[in-house]
N, C-alpha and C positions, 0 to 999 in steps of 0.2 A: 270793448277791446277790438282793436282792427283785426281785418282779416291778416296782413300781414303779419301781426306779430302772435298770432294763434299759431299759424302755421310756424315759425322761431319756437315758439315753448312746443310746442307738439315735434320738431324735430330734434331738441333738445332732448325731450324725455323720450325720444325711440332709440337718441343716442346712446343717455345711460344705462338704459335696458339692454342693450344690444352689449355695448361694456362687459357690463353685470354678468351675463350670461356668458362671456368668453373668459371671462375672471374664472367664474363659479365650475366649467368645463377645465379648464388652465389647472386649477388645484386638484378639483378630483381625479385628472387624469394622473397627476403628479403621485398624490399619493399614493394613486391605485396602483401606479408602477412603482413605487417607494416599496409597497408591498411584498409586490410579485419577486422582485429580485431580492429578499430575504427570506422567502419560505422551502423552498428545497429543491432538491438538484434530482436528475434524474439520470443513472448509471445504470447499464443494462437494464432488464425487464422491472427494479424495486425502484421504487422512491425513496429516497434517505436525507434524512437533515441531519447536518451535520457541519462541525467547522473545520478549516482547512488549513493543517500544519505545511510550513515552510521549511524547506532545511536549504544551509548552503550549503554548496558543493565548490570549494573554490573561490571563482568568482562570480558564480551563476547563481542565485538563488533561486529553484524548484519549486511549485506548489502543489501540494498532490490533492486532487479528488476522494470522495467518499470510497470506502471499500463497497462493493459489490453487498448483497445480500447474503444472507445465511447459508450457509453450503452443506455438505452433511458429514463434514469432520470437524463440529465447533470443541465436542470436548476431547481430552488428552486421550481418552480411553478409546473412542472412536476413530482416532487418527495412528492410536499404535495396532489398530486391526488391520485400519488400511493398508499399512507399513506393511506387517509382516505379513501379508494377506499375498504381495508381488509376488512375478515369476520368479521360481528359483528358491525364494521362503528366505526371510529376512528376520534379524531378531533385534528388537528395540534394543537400546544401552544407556539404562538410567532416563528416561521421559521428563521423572519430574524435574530434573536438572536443568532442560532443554523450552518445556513448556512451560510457558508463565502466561495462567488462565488472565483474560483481560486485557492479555495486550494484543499488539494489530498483527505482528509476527511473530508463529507459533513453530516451532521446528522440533521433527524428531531426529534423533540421529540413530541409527541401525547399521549394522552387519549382517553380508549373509550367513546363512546357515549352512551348513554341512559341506566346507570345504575345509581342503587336508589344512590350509596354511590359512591365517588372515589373509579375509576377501577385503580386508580395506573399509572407510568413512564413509557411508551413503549421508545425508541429510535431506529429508522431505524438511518443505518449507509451506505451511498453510498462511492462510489469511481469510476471517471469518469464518471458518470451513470447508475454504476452498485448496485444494494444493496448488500453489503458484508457482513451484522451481523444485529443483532438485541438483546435488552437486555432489559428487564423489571426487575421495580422496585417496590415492592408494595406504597414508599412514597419518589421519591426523593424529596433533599433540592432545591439543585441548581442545575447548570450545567454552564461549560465555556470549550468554544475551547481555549486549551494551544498554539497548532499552526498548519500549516497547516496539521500534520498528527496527532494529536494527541485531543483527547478531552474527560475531565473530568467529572463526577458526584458526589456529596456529597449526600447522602442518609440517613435515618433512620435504624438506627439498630435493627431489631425485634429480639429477643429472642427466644428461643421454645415457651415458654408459656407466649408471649404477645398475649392481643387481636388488632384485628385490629385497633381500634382505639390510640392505646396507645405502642408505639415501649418503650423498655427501655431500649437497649442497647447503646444509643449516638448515634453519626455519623460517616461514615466513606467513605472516598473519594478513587473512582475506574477510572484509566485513561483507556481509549481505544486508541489504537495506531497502524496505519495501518503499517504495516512491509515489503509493495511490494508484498504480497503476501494473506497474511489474515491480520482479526483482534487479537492486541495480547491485551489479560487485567492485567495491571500491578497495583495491589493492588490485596486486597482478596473483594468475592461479596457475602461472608457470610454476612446473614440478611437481605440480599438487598429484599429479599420475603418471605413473610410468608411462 
């Protein structure tokens, strides 16, 4: 064989090799990163894997993030201590109505304690254990958990110049809806207090 065509297959073959080896880098880089961006998310100080509800709002659709870590109001019993535990001394109203163990939005609703007339609708609002909001009403109607993120109020409408005892504006229904991130309030909470 000539020296000429030695040197042809010998640069042929540092071709394929040279190839080969950015093929072989090319894939595993791929998959390595195919990996990495399915294994989990990092929110505050925990790691959490988890997957990522969407809701629309409108015309926007929202994507929310993992909840945060464990907090130290995960169960109902824990969170109506904390409740009545506030300045001033609060008293839970029916919990298990309010709490539904397992879901992402856990709410007590309370009253204070030891005044002459209704002190009005407080509602703590948890998430994983943690309390994320709070919202008073001077005369809520009802209340119902829509689903696991989301939970309603129907309230008395006061006016400027109603007195307490007598709202005259109707009613009007305020959802609260945890968004992976905060609480968002979707209606209006004019009236909701004197």
């Amino acid at each position: 064989m000539q020296p000429k065509n030695k040197n042809i297959i010998l640069g042929v073959v540092i071709g394929v090799v040279v190839i080969t080896i950015a093929l072989a880098a090319f894939w595993l880089g791929r998959s390595s990163s195919d990996s990495k961006s399915t294994t989990t998310t990092v929110v505050s100080t925990a790691t959490v894997t988890s997957t990522t509800p969407t809701r629309s709002t409108g015309s926007t659709t929202q994507t929310n993030p993992p909840a945060p870590s464990s907090g130290p109001y995960t169960s109902m019993s824990a969170a109506v201590s904390f409740v009545e535990a506030q300045e001033g001394g609060m008293s839970a109203i029916d919990p298990a109505t309010t709490w539904q163990p397992g879901a992402t939005l856990n709410v007590i609703h309370a009253t204070p304690t030891g005044t002459a007339s209704y002190g009005g609708d407080f509602y703590f609002f948890f998430v994983n254990g943690y309390l994320v909001g709070q919202e008073t009403f001077t005369s809520a109607v009802t209340s119902q958990i829509i689903d696991a993120q989301t939970f309603a109020v129907t309230f008395n409408v006061y006016l400027p110049t109603d007195p307490h005892c007598c709202p005259t504006g109707g009613t009007s229904t305020v959802q609260f809806w945890w968004d992976g991130g905060s609480i968002v309030t979707i209606g209006s909470m004019d009236g909701a207090t004197m």
